[in-house]
N, C-alpha and C positions, 0 to 999 in steps of 0.2 A: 433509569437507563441512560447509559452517555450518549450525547449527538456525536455520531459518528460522520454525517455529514458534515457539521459545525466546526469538528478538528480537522476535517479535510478541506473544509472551504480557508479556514485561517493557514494553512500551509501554506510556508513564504517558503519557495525553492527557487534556484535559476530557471529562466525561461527556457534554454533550450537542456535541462533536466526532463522539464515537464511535457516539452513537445515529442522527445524522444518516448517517452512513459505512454504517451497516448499514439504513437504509430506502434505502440507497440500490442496494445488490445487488443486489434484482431485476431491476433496469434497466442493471445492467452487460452491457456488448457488449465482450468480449475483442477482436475485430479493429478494433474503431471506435476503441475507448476506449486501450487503449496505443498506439495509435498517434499518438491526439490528445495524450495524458498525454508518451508518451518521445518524440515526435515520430519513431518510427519507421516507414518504408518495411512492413516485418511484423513481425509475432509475433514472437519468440523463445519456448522454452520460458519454465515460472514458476523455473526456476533461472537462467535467463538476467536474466531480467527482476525479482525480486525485489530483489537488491542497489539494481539503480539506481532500484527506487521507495522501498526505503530512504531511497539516500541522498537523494533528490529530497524525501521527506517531512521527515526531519531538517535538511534546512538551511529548507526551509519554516517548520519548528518555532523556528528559532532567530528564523529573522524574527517570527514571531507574539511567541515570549518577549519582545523585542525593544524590540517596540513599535513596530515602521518601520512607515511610512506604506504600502509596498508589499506588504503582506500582503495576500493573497488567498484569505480564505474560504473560496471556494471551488473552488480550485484540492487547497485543502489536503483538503475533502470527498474531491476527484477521487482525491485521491493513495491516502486511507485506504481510499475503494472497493475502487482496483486491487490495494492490499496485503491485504486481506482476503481478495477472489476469487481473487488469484494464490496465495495461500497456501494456499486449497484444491483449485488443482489439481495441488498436490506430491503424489506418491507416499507410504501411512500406512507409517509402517516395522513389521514384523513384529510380531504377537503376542507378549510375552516378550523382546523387542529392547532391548538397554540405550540 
C-alpha cells in the first residue's frame, strides 16, 4: 500500500499555498466538496480518493510552475483542502509499526 502520509509529508509548496489550505479545513464538507473537486457521483473511501487528488494537485502544480495563464488558485487551495482532510481520515498504523 502507498504512504499516503509520506507523499504529503514530502510536498514542497509555497508557504502561504499551504497556510491558506489549512484555514481552510474547518469548512471542508467531505460529501460536497469531492464531489465538486473529482466530480464524483459519491465519496469513495480516502484510499480511493487520495491518489486521484494527488494526481489532480500535481498536474495543477505543474501549471502554476508553468506559468500558463490557466492556473487556478483556487482550485489549487480546493485540491490542498481535500488532501489534507483526506489524509486524515486514513487509518494511524500501529504503535511500534515500521
Amino acid at each position: 500500500m502507498t504512504d499516503f502520509r509520506k507523499i504529503l509529508a514530502d510536498l514542497r509548496r509555497p508557504a502561504l499555498l499551504l497556510r491558506a489550505a489549512r484555514c481552510g479545513l474547518s469548512d471542508y464538507q467531505r460529501d460536497r466538496d469531492l464531489r465538486r473537486i473529482l466530480r464524483l457521483d459519491s465519496a469513495a473511501g480516502p484510499e480511493k480518493t487520495l491518489p486521484r487528488l494527488i494526481r489532480a494537485e500535481e498536474e495543477i502544480e505543474e501549471i502554476r510552475q508553468s506559468g500558463d495563464a490557466s492556473y487556478s488558485l483556487n482550485r489549487h487551495i480546493e485540491l490542498l483542502i481535500a488532501l489534507l482532510c483526506e489524509a486524515n481520515l486514513l487509518p494511524r498504523a500501529p504503535q511500534g509499526a515500521a
